[in-house]
C-alpha positions as CSV (number, residue, x, y, z in Angstrom):
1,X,144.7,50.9,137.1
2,X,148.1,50.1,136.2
3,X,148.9,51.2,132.5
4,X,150.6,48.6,130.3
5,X,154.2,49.4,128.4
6,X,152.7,49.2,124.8
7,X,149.5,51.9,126.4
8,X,152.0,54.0,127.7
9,X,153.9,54.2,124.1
10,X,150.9,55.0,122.4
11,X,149.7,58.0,124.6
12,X,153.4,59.5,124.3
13,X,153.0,59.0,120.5
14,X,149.8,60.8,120.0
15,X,150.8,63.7,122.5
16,X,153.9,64.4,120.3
17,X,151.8,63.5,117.1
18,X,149.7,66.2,118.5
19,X,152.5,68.7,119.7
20,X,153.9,68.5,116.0
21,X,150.6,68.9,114.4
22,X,149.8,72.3,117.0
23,X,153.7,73.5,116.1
24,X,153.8,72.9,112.8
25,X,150.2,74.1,111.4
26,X,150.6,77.4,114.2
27,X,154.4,78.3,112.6
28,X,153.3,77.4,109.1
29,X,150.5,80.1,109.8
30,X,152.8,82.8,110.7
31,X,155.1,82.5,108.2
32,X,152.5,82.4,105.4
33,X,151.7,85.9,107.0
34,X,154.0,86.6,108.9
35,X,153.3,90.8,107.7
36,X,150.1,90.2,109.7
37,X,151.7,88.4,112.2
38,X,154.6,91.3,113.2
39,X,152.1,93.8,113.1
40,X,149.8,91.6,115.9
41,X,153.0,91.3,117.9
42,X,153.8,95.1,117.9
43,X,150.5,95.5,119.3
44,X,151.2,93.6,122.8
45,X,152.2,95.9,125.2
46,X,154.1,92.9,126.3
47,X,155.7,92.3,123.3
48,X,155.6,95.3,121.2
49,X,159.1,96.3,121.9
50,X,160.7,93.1,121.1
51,X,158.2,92.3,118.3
52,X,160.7,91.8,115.2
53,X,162.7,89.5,116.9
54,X,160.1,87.4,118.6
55,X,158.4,87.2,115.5
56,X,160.6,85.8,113.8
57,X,162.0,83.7,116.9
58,X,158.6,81.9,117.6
59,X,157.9,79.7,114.0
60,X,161.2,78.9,114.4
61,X,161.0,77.3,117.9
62,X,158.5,76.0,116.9
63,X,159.3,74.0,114.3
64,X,162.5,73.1,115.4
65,X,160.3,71.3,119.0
66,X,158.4,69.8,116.0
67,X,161.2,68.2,114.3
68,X,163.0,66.9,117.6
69,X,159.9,65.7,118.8
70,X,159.6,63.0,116.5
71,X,162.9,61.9,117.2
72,X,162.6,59.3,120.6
73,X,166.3,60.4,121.7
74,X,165.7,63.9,121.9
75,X,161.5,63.6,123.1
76,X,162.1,64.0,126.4
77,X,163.7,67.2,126.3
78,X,161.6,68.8,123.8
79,X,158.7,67.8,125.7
80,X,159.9,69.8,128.4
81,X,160.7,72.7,125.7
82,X,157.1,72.4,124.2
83,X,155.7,72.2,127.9
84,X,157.7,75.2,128.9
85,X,156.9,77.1,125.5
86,X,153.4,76.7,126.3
87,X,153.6,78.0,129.9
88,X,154.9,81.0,128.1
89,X,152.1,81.4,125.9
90,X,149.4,80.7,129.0
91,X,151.5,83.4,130.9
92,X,151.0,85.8,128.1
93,X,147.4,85.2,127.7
94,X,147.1,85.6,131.0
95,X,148.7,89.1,131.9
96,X,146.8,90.1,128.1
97,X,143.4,89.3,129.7
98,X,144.3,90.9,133.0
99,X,146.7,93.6,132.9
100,X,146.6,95.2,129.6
101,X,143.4,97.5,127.8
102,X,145.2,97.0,124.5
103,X,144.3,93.1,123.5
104,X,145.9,92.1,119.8
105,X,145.6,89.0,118.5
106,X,148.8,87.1,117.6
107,X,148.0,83.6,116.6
108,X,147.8,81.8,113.5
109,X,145.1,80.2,111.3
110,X,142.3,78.8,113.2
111,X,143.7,79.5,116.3
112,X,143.5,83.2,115.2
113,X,139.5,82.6,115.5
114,X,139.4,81.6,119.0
115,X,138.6,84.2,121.7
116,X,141.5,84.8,124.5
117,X,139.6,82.7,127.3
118,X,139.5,80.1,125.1
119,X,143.0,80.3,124.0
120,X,144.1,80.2,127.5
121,X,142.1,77.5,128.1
122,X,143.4,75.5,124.8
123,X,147.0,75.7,126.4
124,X,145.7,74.6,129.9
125,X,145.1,71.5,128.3
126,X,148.3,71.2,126.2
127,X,150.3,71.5,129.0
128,X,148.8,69.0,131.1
129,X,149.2,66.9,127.7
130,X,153.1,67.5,128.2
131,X,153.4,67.1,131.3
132,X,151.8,63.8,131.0
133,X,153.9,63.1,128.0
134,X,157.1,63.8,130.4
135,X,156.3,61.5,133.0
136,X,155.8,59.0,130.9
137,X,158.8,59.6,128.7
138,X,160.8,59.8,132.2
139,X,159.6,57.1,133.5
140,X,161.1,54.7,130.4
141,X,164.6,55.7,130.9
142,X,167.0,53.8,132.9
143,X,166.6,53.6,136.6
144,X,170.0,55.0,136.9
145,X,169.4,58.1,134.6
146,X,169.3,61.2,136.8
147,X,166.3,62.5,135.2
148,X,164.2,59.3,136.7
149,X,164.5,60.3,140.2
150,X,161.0,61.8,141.2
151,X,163.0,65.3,143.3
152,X,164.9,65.9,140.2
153,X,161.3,65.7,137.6
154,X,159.7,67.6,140.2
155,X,162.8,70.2,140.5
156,X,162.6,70.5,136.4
157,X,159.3,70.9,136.6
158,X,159.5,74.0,138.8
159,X,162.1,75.1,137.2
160,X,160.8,75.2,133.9
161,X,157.8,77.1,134.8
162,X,159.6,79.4,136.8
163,X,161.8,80.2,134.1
164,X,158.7,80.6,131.2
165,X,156.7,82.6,133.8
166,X,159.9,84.9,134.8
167,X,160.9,85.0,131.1
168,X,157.3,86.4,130.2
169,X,157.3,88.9,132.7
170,X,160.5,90.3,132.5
171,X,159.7,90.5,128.7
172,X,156.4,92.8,129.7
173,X,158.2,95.1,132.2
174,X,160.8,95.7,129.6
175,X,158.4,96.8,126.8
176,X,156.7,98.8,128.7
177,X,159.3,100.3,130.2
178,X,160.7,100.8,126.7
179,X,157.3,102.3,125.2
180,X,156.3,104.6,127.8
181,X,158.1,107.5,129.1
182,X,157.3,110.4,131.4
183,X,157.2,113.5,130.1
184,X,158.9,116.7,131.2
185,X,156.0,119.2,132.2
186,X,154.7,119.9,135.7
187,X,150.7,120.3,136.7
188,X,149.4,122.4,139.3
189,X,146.9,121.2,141.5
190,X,144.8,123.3,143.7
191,X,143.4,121.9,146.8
192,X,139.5,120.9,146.0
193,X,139.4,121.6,142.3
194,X,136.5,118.8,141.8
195,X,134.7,117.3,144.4
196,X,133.3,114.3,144.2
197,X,129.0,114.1,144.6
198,X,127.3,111.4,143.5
199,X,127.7,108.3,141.4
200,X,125.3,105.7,139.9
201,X,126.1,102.3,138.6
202,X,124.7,102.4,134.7
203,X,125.0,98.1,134.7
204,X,126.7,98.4,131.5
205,X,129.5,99.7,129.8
206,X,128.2,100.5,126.5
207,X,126.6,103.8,127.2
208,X,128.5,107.3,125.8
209,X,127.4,110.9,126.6
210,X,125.0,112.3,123.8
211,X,124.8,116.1,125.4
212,X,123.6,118.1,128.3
213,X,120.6,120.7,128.1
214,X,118.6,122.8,130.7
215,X,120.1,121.0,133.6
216,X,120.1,117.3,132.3
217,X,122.7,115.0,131.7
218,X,122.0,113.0,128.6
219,X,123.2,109.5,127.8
220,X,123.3,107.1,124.6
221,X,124.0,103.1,124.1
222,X,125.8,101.4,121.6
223,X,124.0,98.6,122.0
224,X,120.5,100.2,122.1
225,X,121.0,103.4,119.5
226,X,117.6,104.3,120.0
227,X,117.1,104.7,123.5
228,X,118.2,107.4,126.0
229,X,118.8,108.0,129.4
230,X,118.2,111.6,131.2
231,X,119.6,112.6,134.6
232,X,119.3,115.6,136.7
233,X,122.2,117.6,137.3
234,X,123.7,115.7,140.2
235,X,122.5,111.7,139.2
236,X,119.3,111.8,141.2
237,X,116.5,111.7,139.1
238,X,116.5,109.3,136.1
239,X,114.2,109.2,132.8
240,X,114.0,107.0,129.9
241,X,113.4,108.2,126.5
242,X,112.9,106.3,122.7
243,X,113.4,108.0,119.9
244,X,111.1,107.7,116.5
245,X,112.6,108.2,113.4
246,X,110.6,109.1,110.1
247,X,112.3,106.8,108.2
248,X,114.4,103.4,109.0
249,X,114.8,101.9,105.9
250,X,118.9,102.2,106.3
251,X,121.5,99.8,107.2
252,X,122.9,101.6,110.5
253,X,126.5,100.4,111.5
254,X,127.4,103.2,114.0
255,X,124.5,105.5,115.4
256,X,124.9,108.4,117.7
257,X,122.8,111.1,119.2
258,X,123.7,114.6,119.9
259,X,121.7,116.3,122.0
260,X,121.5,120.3,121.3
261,X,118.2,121.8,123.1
262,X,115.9,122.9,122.0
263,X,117.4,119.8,119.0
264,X,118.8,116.6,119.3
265,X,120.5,115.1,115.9
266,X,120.6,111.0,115.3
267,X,123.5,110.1,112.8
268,X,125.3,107.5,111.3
269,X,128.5,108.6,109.1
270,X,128.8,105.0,107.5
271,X,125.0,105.2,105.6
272,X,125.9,108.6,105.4
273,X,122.0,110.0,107.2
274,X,121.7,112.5,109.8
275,X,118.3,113.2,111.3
276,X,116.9,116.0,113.3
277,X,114.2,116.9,115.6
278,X,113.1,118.5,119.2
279,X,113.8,117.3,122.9
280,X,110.2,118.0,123.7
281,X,108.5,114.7,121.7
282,X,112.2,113.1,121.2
283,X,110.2,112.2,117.1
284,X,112.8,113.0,114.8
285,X,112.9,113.6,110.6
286,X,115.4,112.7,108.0
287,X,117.4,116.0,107.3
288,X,120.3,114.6,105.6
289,X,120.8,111.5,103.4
290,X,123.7,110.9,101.1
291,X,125.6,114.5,101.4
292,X,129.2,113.4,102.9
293,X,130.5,110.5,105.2
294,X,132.1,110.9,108.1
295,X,133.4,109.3,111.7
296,X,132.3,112.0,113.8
297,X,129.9,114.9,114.0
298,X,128.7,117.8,116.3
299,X,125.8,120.1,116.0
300,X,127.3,123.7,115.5
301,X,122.9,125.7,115.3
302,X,120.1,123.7,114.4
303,X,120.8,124.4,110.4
304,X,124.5,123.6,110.7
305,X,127.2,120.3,111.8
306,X,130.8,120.1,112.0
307,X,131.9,116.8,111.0
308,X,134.9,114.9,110.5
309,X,135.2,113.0,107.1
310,X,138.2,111.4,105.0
311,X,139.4,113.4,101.7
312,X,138.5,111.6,98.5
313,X,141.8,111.9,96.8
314,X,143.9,110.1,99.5
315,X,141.7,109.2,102.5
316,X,143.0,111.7,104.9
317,X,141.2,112.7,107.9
318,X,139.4,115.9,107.3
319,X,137.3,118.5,108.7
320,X,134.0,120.4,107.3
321,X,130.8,121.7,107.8
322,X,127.4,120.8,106.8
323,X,124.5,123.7,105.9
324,X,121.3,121.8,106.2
325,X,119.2,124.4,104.5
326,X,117.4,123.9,101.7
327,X,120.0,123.9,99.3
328,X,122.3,121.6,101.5
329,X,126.3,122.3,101.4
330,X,129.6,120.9,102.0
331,X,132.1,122.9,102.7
332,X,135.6,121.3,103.4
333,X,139.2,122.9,104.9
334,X,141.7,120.4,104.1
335,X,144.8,122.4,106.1
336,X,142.7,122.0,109.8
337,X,144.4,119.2,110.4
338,X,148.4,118.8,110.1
339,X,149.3,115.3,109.2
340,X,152.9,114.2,110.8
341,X,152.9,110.4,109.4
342,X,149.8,109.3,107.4
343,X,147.0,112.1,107.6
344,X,144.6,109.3,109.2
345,X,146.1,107.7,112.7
346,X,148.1,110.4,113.6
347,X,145.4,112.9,113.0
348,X,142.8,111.4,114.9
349,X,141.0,113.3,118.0
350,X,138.2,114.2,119.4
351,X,135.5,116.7,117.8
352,X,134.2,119.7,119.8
353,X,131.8,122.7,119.4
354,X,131.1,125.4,121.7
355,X,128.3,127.8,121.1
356,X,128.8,130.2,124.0
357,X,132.0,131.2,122.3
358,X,131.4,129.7,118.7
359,X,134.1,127.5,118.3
360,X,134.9,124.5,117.0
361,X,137.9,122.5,118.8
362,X,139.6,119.3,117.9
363,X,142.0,117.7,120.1
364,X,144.4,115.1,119.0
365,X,144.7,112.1,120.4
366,X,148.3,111.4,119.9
367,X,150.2,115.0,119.9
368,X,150.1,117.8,122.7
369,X,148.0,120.6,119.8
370,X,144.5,120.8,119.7
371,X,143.1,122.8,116.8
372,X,140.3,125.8,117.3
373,X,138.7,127.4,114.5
374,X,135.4,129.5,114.0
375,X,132.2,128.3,112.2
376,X,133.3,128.9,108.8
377,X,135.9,126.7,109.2
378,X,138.6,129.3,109.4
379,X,141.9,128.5,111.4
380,X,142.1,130.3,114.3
381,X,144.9,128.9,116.3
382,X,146.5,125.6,117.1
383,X,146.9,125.1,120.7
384,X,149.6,123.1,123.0
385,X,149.0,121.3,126.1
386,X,151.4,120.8,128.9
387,X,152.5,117.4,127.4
388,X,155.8,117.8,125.3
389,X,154.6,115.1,123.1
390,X,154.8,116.9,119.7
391,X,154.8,114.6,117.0
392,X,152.8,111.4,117.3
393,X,154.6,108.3,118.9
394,X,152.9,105.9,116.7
395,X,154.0,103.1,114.2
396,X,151.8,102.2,111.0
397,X,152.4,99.3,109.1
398,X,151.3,98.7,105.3
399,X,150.4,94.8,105.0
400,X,150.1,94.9,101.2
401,X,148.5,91.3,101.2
402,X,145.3,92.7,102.7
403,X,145.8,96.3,101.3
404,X,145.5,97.4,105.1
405,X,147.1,100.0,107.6
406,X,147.4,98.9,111.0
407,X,148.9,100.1,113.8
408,X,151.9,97.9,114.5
409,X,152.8,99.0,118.0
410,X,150.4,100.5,121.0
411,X,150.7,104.3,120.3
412,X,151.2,106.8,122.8
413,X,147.9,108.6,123.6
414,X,148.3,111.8,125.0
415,X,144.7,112.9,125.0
416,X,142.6,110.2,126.1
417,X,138.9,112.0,126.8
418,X,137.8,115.6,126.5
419,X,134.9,117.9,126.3
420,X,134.4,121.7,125.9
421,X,132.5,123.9,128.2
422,X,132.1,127.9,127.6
423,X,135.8,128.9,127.2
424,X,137.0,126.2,129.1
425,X,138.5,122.8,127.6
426,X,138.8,119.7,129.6
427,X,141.4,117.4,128.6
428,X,141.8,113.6,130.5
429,X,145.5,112.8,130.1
430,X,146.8,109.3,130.8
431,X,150.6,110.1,130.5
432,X,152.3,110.8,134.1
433,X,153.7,114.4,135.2
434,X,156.8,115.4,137.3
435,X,156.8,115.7,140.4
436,X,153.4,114.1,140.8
437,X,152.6,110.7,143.1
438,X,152.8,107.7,141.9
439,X,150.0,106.4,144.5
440,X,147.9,108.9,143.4
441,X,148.2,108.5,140.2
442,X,147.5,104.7,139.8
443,X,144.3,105.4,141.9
444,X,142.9,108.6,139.6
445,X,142.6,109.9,136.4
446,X,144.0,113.7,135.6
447,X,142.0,116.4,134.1
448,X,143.9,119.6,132.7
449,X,141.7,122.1,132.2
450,X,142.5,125.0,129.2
451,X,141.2,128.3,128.6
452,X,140.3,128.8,124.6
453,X,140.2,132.7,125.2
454,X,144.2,132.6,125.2
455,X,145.3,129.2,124.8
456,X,146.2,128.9,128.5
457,X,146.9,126.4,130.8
458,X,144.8,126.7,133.9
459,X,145.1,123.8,136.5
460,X,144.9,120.0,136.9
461,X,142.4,117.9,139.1
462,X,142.1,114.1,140.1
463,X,138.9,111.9,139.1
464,X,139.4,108.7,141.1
465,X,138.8,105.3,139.8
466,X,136.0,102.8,140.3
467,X,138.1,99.4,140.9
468,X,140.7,99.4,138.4
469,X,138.6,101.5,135.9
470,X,139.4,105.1,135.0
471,X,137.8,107.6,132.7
472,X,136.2,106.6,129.2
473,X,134.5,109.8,128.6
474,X,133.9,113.5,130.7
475,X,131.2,116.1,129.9
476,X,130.7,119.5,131.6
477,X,127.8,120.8,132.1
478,X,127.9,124.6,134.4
479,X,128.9,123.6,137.4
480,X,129.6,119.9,137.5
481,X,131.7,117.4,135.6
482,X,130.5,114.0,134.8
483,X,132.8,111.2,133.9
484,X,131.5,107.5,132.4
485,X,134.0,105.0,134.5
486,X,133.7,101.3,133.9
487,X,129.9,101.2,134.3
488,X,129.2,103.7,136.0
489,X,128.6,107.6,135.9
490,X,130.3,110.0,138.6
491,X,129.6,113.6,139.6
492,X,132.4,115.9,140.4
493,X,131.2,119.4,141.6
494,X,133.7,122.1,140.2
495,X,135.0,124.8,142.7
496,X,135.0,128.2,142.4
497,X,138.1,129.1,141.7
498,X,137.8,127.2,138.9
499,X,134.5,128.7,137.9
500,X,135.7,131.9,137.2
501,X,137.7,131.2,134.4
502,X,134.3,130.7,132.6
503,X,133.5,133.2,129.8
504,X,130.7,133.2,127.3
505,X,133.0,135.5,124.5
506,X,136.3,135.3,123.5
């Protein structure tokens, strides 16, 4: 059916109502927080280098497409700049959602609430709405305009979505090649450090390794903080457990279970609680309510936890100790941890114990130092890993309309996973190595393994991906390490020569 003159007016005047309503509500939004809306840009990786300027650069685009859009001699062309600024947008959301583990969210108002498929999605259509709106707009100009030859719309066409897709991408392999450097340290890799065994697909991604006792491997869920999964030492054999608690009159917000045979501890730093009780009935008693907060905790003995906690007097990260006698104590050392920009992100880590040497070991996340001290909380030394990466490569921003910190670009991490075993520390590290291949490493994840007798570095092995998924979390347990990827759990056997670096005193 042929569309009349007067139909065809009206559709091109409610797709550029429309286009001025999305532009002008969506810059309005930015610049009414446009604090907020910086810090949501630094966090692309595609964006985060460029993020001042873009920031700034977007309302304005915006607006300006809104205000010649309403004007019929210039609606053709900003039709094609609103159908090319969205392209932009789709191509963004689209290398977000499949290229990048670090998703921010950089829209405005209600669009803010709307997941990323959606989003995607909500362009799709606004771009066909353009593209509609150019034909038609074309198609009203004079038979002798160049613009109304069909090879020439088609060839704009082409052109402008070439241009917003290039644009887009360039802007991406920029940033990151602007945020992410190699560093200048070399890894040794023996032949057969780790040997792949076994693996078994969990179905979901939400489990995390709660411990590993008497040859089994022990497994928690986010999304079922009760329950527990058991496997032999190389993924054969698998046993489900539920644990009872004494009391559950408490508003959990982030449970986890340590396993610590013959104990196994259930906490939640947020209520604060902390409950104890044996791996032989998995029925376990409320042994500490109200005593201190914290983000995360390890069993040091069944009477004693390390834990890590914010200060009072300026919420910096902190370490202590629990004593969960009968007169329960705190005790606190406030210099553990060296703060380099704000005491909080640039001193997060990972929390370690080991009881064969009695030790407790934190390892930053975004520095090459971990920290090893004894049970009384007393520094022992600070360790370096073979990363130069001193001081942390992060940027905080304080958006005093929400009196929040965020990060405002994607940090650096230098440590991604570790674990402890005996004198040995494991350490997954995503940042790249001279002299090592680039094949190899876009198909694995690298392991650097440390000895805490003399703060050594001892060698380097590859864990190899599942897909596109590399390591979330490692444990070792004797002789084997196991590593959570994507859903599933994988078995590396350790060699030998690796073996006897193990040492049950310093």
């Amino acid at each position: 059916m042929k569309l009349s003159a007067t139909t065809k007016s009206k559709i091109l005047d409610i797709i550029s109502l429309l286009y001025v309503i999305l532009f002008v509500y969506a810059a309005v939004s930015k610049l009414l927080d446009f604090e907020n809306f910086r810090v949501q840009l630094g966090q692309s990786p595609l964006l985060s280098a460029f993020a001042g300027s873009i920031a700034r650069m977007i309302p304005m685009i915006e607006l300006l497409i809104a205000l010649f859009i309403v004007l019929k001699r210039w609606r053709l062309i900003s039709l094609f700049a609103s159908f090319s600024l969205m392209v932009m947008f789709t191509s963004y959301i689209y290398i977000i959602l499949n290229y990048s583990s670090f998703i921010p969210c950089s829209c405005g108002g209600i669009l803010e609430k709307m997941g990323w498929k959606e989003h995607f999605f909500f362009n799709l259509v606004f771009i066909m709405l353009a593209a509609a709106g150019i034909l038609i707009s074309a198609g009203r100009v004079s038979k002798t305009s160049f613009i109304s030859k069909p090879a020439v719309l088609a060839s704009s066409f082409a052109l402008s979505i070439f241009f917003s897709v290039g644009l887009v991408t360039v802007l991406f392999i920029s940033s990151e090649n602007i945020i992410h450097h190699r560093n200048n340290f070399v890894r040794r890799f023996p032949h057969h450090q780790a040997v792949k065994r076994s693996e078994v697909d969990l179905l979901y991604n939400s489990y995390y390794f709660a411990g590993a006792a008497n040859g089994n491997l022990y497994l928690g869920n986010n999304t079922a903080p009760l329950h527990l999964l058991s496997f032999d030492s190389v993924l054969q054999k698998k046993t489900s457990f539920k644990i009872e608690l004494d009391r559950s009159n408490f508003e959990f917000k982030a449970v986890k279970i340590n396993v610590s045979a013959p104990y196994f501890f259930v906490a939640d730093g947020n209520v604060p609680c902390l409950f104890r009780g044996k791996i032989s009935d998995w029925k376990a008693s409320l042994f500490m309510n109200q005593k201190a907060f914290f983000s995360l905790i390890t069993p040091i003995d069944s009477l004693n936890v390390a834990f890590r906690g914010q200060a009072v007097k300026n919420n910096e990260n902190i370490i202590g100790s629990i004593f969960l006698g009968k007169t329960q104590k705190v005790k606190l050392n406030p210099k553990l941890l060296q703060k380099q920009i704000d005491g909080i992100f640039d001193t997060d880590g990972m929390l370690h114990y080991s009881p064969k040497i009695k030790r407790i070991v934190y390892v930053y996340l975004y520095r090459n130092e971990f920290v090893v001290a004894n049970d009384s909380l007393d520094l022992k030394y600070i360790g370096k890993t073979i990363d130069t990466t001193s001081q942390a490569k992060i940027k905080i921003s304080n958006i005093s309309s929400r009196n929040q910190k965020k990060m405002s670009a994607p940090p650096l991490i230098v440590n991604k996973a570790s674990t402890v075993y005996k004198n040995l520390l494991f350490i997954y590290s995503p940042v790249h190595g001279l002299y090592e291949s680039k094949d190899i490493w876009s198909q694995a994840s690298t392991v650097d393994v440390y000895d805490l007798n003399d703060a050594s570095y001892v060698s380097s092995f590859y864990v190899y991906n599942i897909g596109d998924q590399k390591i979330r979390n490692i444990i070792v347990q004797e002789n084997y390490l196991y590593a959570l990827i994507g859903n599933y759990i994988v078995c590396y056997q350790l060699s030998n020569s690796l073996l006897q670096h193990y040492k049950s005193e310093l």
